[in-house]
Structure formats: C-alpha cells, structure tokens
N, C-alpha and C positions, 0 to 999 in steps of 0.2 A: 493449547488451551484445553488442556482436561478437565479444569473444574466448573463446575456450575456457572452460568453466564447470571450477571443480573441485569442484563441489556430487555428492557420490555419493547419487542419491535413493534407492536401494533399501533395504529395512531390513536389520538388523543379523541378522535372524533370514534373512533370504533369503540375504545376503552366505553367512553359515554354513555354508546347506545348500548353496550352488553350491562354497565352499571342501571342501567334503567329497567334493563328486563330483569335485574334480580329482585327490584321492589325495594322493600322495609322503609325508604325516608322520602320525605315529601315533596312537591312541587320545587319549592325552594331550591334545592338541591342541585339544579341544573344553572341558577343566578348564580351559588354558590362557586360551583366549578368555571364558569365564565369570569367572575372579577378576582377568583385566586389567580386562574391566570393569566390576569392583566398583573395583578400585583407581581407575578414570579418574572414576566417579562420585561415591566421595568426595570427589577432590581437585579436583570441580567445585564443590560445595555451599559451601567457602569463599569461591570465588568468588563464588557465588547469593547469599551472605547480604548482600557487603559492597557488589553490584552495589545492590541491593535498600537498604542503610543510607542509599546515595547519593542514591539516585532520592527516598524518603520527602520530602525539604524542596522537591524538582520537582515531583512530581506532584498536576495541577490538581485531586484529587479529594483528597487527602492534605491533615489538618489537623495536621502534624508544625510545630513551632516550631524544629526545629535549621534551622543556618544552611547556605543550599544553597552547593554547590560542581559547578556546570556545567558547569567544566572537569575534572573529577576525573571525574567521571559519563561526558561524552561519552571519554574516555581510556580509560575501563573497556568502556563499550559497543563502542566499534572492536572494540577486542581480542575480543571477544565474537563479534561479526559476522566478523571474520577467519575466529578457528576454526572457528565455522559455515559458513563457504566463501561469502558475502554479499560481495556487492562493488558499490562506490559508481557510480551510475552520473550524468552530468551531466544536470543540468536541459532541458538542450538535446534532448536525447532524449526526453522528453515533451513539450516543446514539438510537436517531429517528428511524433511519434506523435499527437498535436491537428491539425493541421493537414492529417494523413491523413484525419480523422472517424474518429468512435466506432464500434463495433459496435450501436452503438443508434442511431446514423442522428444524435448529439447534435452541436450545435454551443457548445462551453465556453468562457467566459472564465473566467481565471482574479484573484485578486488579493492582493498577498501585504499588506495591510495587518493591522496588530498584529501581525507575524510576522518577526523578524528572519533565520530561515533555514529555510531547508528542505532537508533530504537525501535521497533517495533511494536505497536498497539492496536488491539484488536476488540471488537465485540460481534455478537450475534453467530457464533458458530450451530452450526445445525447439519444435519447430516443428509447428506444426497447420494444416490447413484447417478454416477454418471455414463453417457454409451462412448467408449473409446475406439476411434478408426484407425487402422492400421494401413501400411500396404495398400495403399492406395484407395482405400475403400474395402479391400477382399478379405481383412480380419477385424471382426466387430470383437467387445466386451464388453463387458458390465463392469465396473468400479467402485467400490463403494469409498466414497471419501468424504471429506469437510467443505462446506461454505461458509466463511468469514462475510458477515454481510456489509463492513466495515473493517479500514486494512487505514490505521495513520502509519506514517512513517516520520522520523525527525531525522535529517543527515546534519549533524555538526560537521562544517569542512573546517581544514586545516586552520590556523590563524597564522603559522608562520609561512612566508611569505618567497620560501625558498625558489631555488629551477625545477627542482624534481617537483614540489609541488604544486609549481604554476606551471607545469605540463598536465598535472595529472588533474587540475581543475580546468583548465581545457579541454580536456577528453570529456567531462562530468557536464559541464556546459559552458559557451563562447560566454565572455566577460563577470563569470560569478567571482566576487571577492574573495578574501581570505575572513575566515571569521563569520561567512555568511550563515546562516541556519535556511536550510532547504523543507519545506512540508508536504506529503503530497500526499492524499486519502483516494483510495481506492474502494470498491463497492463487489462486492457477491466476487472474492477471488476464494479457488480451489486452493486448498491449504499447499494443492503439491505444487501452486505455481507462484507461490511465496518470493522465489527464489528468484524466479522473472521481476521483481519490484526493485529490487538492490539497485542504488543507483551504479555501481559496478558491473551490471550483469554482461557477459561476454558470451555467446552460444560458440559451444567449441564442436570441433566433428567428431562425431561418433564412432566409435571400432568400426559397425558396420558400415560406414560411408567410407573408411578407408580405406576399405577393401574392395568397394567397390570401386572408387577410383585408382587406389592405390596398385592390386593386382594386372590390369591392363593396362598401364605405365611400363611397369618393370615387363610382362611379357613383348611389347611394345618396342618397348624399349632397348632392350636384351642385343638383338638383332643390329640395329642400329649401330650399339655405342660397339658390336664386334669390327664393324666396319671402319669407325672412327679411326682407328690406329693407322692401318693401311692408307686411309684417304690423307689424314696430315702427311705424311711421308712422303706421297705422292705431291701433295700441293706445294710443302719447303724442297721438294728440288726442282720443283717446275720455277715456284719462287727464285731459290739458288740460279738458275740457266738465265732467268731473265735481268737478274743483278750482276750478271757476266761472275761469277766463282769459279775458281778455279777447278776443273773436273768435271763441272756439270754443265750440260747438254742436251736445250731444247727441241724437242722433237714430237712430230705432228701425232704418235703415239700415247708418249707422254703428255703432251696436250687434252688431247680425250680423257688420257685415264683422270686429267685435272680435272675438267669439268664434271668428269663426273664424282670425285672426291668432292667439289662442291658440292654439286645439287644432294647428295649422300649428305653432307652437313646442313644445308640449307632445309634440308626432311625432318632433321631431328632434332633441328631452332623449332622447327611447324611443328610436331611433337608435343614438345615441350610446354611450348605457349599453349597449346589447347588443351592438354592439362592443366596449366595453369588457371584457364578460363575456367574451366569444369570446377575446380574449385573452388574460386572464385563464387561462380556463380552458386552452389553448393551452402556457402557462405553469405550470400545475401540473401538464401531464403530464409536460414536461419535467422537471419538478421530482422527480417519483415513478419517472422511467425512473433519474435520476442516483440516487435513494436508492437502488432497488432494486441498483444497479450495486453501490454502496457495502457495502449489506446482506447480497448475498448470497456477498461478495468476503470481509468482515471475518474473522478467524482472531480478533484481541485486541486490547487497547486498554492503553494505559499501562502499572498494574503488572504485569497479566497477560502482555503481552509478552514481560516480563525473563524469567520461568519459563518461558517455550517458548523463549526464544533461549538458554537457559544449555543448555538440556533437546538443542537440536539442536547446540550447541557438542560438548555430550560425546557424543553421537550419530555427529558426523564423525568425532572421536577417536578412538573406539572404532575405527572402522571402519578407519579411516585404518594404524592402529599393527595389526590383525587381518591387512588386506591383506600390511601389510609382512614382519612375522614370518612368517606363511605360505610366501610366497615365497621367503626367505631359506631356510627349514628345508625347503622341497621342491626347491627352484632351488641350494642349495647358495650359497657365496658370492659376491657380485656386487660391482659400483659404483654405486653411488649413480645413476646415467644408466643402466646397467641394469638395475638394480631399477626405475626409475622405467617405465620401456618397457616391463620384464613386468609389468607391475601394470595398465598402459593397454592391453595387448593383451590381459589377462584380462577385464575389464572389459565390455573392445567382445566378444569372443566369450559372454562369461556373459549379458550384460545388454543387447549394441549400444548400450552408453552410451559415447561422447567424451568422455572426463575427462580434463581436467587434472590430472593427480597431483599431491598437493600432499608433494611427497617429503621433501623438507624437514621439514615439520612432522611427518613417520609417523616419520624416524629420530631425531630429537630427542626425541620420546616412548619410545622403543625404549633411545638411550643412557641416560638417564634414569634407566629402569628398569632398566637394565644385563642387557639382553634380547639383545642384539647383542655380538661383538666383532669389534673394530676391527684390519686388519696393513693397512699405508701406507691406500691408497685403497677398500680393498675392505671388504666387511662378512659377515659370518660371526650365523646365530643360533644361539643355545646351546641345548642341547638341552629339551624339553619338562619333563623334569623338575628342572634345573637352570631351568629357567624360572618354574616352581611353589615354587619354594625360595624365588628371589629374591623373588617376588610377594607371601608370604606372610611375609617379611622385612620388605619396604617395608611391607603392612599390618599388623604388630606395631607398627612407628615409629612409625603412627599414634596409638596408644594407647597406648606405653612410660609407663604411670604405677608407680611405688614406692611399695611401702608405708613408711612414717618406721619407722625402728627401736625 
C-alpha cells in the first residue's frame, strides 16, 4: 500500500469537535450533522440485511439450505469495502513482507490448498517504529515499518469436493464445506506479519535452529551409530545360538557382549526420541508465537465481519458528506478540486493525517440529498436550515405509508 490512504481514522465525534473549533457556520450546523447521520444509517441497514441474506448459504458456520450466490456476495462486499475506504492490495506484498521476517523472528511457509482464492484488503497504514528483541532479550533494534490499522481477508475454499481437497479443508478447519467463503478482519497488524494471517500459514525452522539441534544429533550421534554394526553382529549370533543354527554357540561371553549390544541400541532409540522431542517441542513454539500473532490481531470472523464492515462503511459516509457540507457552508462555493484540497489541508492541520479525499463519493452523497447546489463547475451548500427541511423530507420517504380510505 504505497499510495495515499483515504481511510479517515478519527471518529465522527472528534471529526465534530475539530469542525467546531474552525467556526464560519452556525448553531444549526451540529442538528445538521446529527440527522444526516441518522439518514446515512438507515439507508445502510438495507444494505446490512441483504449483505448478510447473501453470505447466510457461504458461511462455514451457517446451516442455511438456500442456494449460494458467490458472485452476488463478493459484488456486494467490494462495494462495501470501497466505501469503507479498504483497498485491495496484491499478494505479492505479503509475500515481500515474508521474506523480510516476522516480528516474531518467524520463518512461514505458506499453502493455498483447498482454497481457491485469496484477497487481501487493507486501510489506515501509517508508519511506526518498532523495538525488536532478539536473543533472548540481549539484542534490542529499532524497525522502522508499517501498521495496517485494518487487515480483511476473503479465503474462497475449494467448491470441488475432491480427497485431496477434503484433506486439506480439514487442516484449514474441522467441518467447513466446499464452496464456503471464509472472512476474517484483523486490526493494527505490522505489514511484515501479513504472512502470519494466511489461512495456510506453517512456521518452518529456521537454518539457525537446525543447527542448533541438528549439529549435536549428528556429533551425538556419530559415536553411537559406529557401534551399531558390531552390536547387530553380536545380537544375530547370540539370536542364531538360541535358535539352535548350525555353528553357533551360546556362551556366557557372548551373552554379555549381548546385553550390552542392547543397551548400546536401546541409548540410541533414547537418542533419537529426544531429538525428536527437541524438535518437536521447537515446533510448537513456533506454532503458539503464529497463534498468538493470530489471536491477539483477530477484530471478527465471518458473519460478524459483515456488521463491522457495514458499521465502518457508514462511518466513512458520515464523515465524508460532514467534511464536505462544512466546507462548502464556511468556504463559500468551490470546485470540486477545491473543495477537495480544503478538505485535505483541514485534515493535515486538525489531525496531521494524509488523506486522500475521497471527493467524489462526499459530493454524490451531498447531491443525493440535495444539500448542495450546482451553477456550471462550482458547488454552493444550502443553508442549514433549508438543509434540516430537506433532511427530514428524505426521512418522511422513508416511511410515507397511507392509511386505505
């Protein structure tokens, strides 16, 4: 995400109180902002419901019989993620940010089996240093990186319904279908722990942890496996003598060197297995650094998503269409390119936020509502209380029901 974000983080209530300190429009102005958005909030909730109608036959956790429509669903979700100011970013970017290493010192493979796509959507990057511990604690750094302050992800799994692929949606999770759509939104993740999100992620060990287990194996080891030749040898003819074979002969020498040809074998079964365990155990730290990463990153999962992406969709809105109207009714009439530039120089001065105005979307809410008027290129707001008219106009429409005569 290198280019300009148009995610405005601050909330709706801070937005308020900095539009108040700047003056120019009157009392009204704050009635204004309050039943826009009530207006922008209802005319979210249709959206919510029929987002939510769609997803019901997707979601892995959902025992809906209606018949899914996955193109309809992802159609609806865009839109969603637009006006929350999310924006798609390439795979290729997390890759990047993998091959940087984790903040957790992890090293990930990834794998996309049973999973036919993955997407990645993001907003609010901003730039942090981070303090990196090494070594137990005995090597500090400084990092300069990214924080995504919002991380969706969309996994399309498999639809067909193969072995190889109802293995590998078993690994992804115990009873999710074929065909299911997976959502899961993450909050303030480090660009370089992208990688950690993949519903594939695997921590694999690192050169230096194989060398550290690996080197005192093999010297360990060495020793041992010279012994092994000798001790079989010893054990198939003490075997041979007690199977009565021909030639061979039990004896209370031979016995000894037996036993101890065992226990010489039986050292380096014990060996082995405690290597084994070493990495083993090696391997579920690994495993418990990646959950934790997971754990303490998660915001929601599936249905729960769609209500916080509808919920930040009209959150922008709000914002977006409050910014505009403001400006217009204190700045007097502009163009569209400047309105957009005083809205970005308020921005950086209230908040030292780089935003991308998303100008477009705040005057099209604005015509809409017939909040604005229009002479050739310029734009004009109407006044505060011809604002409250209109406002409370469009919400009678909502509910114009007649009683039958």
């Amino acid at each position: 995400m290198t280019t300009r974000d148009s995610f405005i983080p601050c909330s709706k209530a801070e937005l308020a109180e900095a539009l108040a300190r700047t003056g120019g429009v009157d009392a009204q102005f704050a009635d204004v902002a309050r039943v826009l958005a009530a207006v922008l909030h209802y005319e979210t909730m249709d959206e919510l419901e029929r987002l939510k109608a769609l997803y019901r036959p997707l979601d892995p956790t959902d025992v809906s019989t209606a018949t899914p429509d996955a193109d309809a669903f992802l159609v609806e979700l865009e839109n969603i993620l637009t006006m929350a100011n999310f924006r798609e970013f390439p795979a290729a970017d997390m890759v990047a940010a993998a091959e940087a290493g984790t903040l957790q010192d992890l090293k990930v493979r990834t794998t996309d089996a049973g999973v036919s796509r993955i997407r990645f959507f993001a907003r609010g990057a901003r730039p942090a240093q981070l303090d990196i511990r090494r070594f137990w604690g005995l090597h500090r750094k400084k990092l300069d990186s990214q924080i995504l302050d919002d991380v969706l992800i969309i996994i399309e799994l498999a639809r067909e319904a193969e072995k190889s692929t109802a293995k590998a949606l078993a690994r992804i999770r115990r009873g999710v279908r074929p065909g299911a759509i997976l959502l899961k939104h993450f909050g303030d993740v480090p660009r370089t722990d992208l990688v950690t999100l993949h519903p594939g992620a695997n921590p694999a060990m690192k050169r230096r942890d194989q060398l550290i287990l690996g080197v005192p194996a093999v010297a360990g080891g060495i020793p041992l496996l010279t012994q092994l030749g000798p001790a079989l040898v010893v054990i198939f003819t003490v075997l041979a003598a007690v199977f009565g074979f021909e030639g061979a002969h039990l004896t209370d020498d031979a016995l000894k060197r037996a036993l101890a040809a065992l226990s010489g074998l039986v050292a380096l079964g014990a060996f082995l297995m405690r290597q084994r365990l070493k990495f083993d155990r090696q391997k579920l730290f690994y495993q418990k650094q990646l959950a934790d990463t997971v754990y303490f990153h998660t915001i929601a999962n599936n249905a729960g998503v769609i209500d916080g992406l509808v919920s930040a969709a009209e959150d922008q809105d709000c914002k977006e269409a409050m910014l505009a109207y403001h400006t217009l009714l204190a700045g007097g009439p502009m163009t569209k390119d400047a309105l957009d530039k005083a809205i970005e120089a308020f921005l950086r001065e209230a908040f030292g936020m780089d935003v991308d105005f998303e100008i477009g979307d705040a005057m099209a809410k604005l015509e809409r509502l017939n909040l604005v008027t229009i002479s050739g290129d310029t734009y004009a707001a109407v006044s505060t209380s011809d604002a409250l008219a209109r406002l409370d106009e469009a919400w009678d429409g909502y509910f114009n029901y007649r009683r039958n005569a």
